[in-house]
Structures are given as C-alpha cells and as structure tokens.
N, C-alpha and C positions, 0 to 999 in steps of 0.2 A: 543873234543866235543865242546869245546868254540870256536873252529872255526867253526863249522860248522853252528853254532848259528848267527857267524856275516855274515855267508855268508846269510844263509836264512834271516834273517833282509835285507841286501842289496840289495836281489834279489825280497823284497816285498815289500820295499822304492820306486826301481827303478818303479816294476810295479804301484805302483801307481801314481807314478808323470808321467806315462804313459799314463794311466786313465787321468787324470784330465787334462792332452793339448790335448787329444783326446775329450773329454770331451768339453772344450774349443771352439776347432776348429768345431765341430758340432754343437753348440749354433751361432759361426759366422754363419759358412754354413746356418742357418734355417734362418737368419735376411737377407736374401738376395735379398729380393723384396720391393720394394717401392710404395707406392699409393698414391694418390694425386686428388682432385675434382678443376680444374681452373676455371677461373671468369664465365665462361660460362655453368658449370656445366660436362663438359667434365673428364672424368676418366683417366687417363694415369699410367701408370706401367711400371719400369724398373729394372736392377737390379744393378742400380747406381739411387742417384736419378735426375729424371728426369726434362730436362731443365724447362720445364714448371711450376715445382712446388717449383722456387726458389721464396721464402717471402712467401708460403703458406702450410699451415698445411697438415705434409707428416705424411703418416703412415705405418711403416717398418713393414712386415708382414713376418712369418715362410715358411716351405716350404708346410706347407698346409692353406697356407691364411688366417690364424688367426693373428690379431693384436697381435705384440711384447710390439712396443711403440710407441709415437707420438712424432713425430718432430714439435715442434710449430711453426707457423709461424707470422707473424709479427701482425696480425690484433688480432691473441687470445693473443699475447705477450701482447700487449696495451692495449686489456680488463680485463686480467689475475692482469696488475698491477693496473689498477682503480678499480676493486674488492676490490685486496689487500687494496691499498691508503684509501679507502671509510670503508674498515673492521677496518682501521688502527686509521681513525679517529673517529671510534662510541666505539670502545677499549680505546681510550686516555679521550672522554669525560665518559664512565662508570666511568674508575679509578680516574678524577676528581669529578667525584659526592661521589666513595665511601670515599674520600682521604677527600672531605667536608663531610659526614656523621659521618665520624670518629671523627674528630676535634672538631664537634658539643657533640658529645657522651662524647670525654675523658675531655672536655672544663664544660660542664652542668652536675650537676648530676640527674636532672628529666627535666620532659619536662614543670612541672611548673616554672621552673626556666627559660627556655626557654620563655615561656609563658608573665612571669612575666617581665624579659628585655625587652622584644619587648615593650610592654605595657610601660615600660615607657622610651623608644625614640620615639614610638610613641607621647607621652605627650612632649616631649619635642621638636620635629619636631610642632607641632600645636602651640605650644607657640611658637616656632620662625613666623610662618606664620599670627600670631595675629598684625606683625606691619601693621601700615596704615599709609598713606601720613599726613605726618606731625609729625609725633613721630620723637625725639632725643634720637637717638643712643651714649653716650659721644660725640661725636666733630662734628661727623652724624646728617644730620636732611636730612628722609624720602620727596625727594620729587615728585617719579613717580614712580608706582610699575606696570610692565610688565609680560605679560605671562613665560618670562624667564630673567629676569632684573628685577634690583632693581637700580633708579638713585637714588645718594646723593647729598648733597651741603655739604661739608667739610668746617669748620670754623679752619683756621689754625692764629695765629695770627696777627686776626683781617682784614684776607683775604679772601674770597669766591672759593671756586672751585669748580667741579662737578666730578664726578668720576660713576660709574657703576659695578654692580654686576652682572655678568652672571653666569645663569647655564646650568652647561650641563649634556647631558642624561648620569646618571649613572646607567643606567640600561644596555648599552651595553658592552660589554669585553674588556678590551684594552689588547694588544698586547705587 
C-alpha cells in the first residue's frame, strides 16, 4: 500500500512540473511579437525586435496583440530618471522641513516661547544695528557704515589701522 502511495505522489509531482514548462513555454510563445512607433511615426513589427526600434520604446505584444510589457527606450529612460531625480529632491526637502519642525516641537514647549525668543534676538539684532559713525567699539572706533560693511580704525598700540566687516547673505543654504 505504501508503495503505491509514493508511486502516485511521483506520478503527480512529475505531471506537474509538466504543467508548469508547459506552462512556461506558452507565456514565451505569447511574448512573440514586437512593436515599435520610429522617429517618423512609422509602425514596425517583428518577431525579434526590430532593427529600427533599437534606443526606442518596444512593446512586446501576446499572440493576440495585447501589450505584455514595454521595453523602454532611451529618451523615456532619461525622463523616467528626471521624474525620479525631481521626485527625489521635493522628498528630501519635505523630510528637511519635517526633521526642522520636529526639533522646533521637542526643543520649545509652546509656541509662546517660540514667540518670546524671536522677540528677543530680535531686540538684540536692533541694538547691534543702533551703532553709528563714530561710536567705540573697545579698540573699534566706527568709521563708514555700508549697505553690507562696516569699516573700523583699530587703535592697537598707539598705531592706527583699518579693517572691515562684511556681511553675507545668510539667508541662502550652504552646501
């Protein structure tokens, strides 16, 4: 009886792995036709793909001319990865803004407090902007104030020199 058990197990093993390259080989067989639209708008079909439709977007079709899949070709490659690139960088600036909202949340515990620091570096950014030409700085004495500069005359002992403060835009992102 136990044998006859392994025989019908091997003889329903084998038919299935029968099935399934039969199987197999009729999914090939259906993907046997190629399609292709060239620069000129011309159609071409073969069932290799066709010279014409080397670097452009083929579409391998069953044997009743329904699209299987697309073979991409070079010009949706390039656009396929500037999607991506362009998806890739609006994804990295969200998770930069969430990664600052966070830091602001776990950093503040209300948003008066938020509120209330601004308010005073604000106060404190205006009091720096209160010097004028001719104020001494300790060693500093204030002598030309520019739209982005601030000249000095530094008194070092008992000698004169001039030096300069520039500023730069800190509104843009460094790298």
């Amino acid at each position: 009886m136990r044998g006859i058990r392994i025989i019908a197990t091997t003889i329903v093993l084998v038919a299935l792995a029968d099935a399934t390259t039969a199987a197999a080989q009729n999914r090939a067989s259906r993907e046997a036709f190629f399609r292709c639209k060239d620069r000129n708008g011309q159609t071409h079909y073969g069932d290799s793909m066709p010279p014409q439709c080397a670097g452009m977007d083929t579409e391998v079709l069953n044997d009743r001319g329904m699209q299987v899949r697309l073979i991409e070709g070079e010009g949706t490659r390039l656009k396929r990865l500037e999607r991506e690139a362009a998806e890739a960088k609006v994804r990295k600036e969200k998770e930069r803004r969430e990664l600052r909202d966070r830091t602001l949340i776990e950093t503040y515990l209300t948003v008066e407090d938020i509120e209330r620091l601004r308010g005073q570096r604000l106060e404190m950014l205006n009091a720096q902007y209160r010097v004028t030409n001719g104020t001494t700085l300790g060693r500093m004495r204030v002598n030309q104030i520019r739209p982005r500069a601030v000249i000095f005359t530094i008194d070092e002992f008992g000698l004169n020199r001039q030096d300069s403060l520039v500023w730069t835009d800190t509104t843009k992102v460094r790298n």
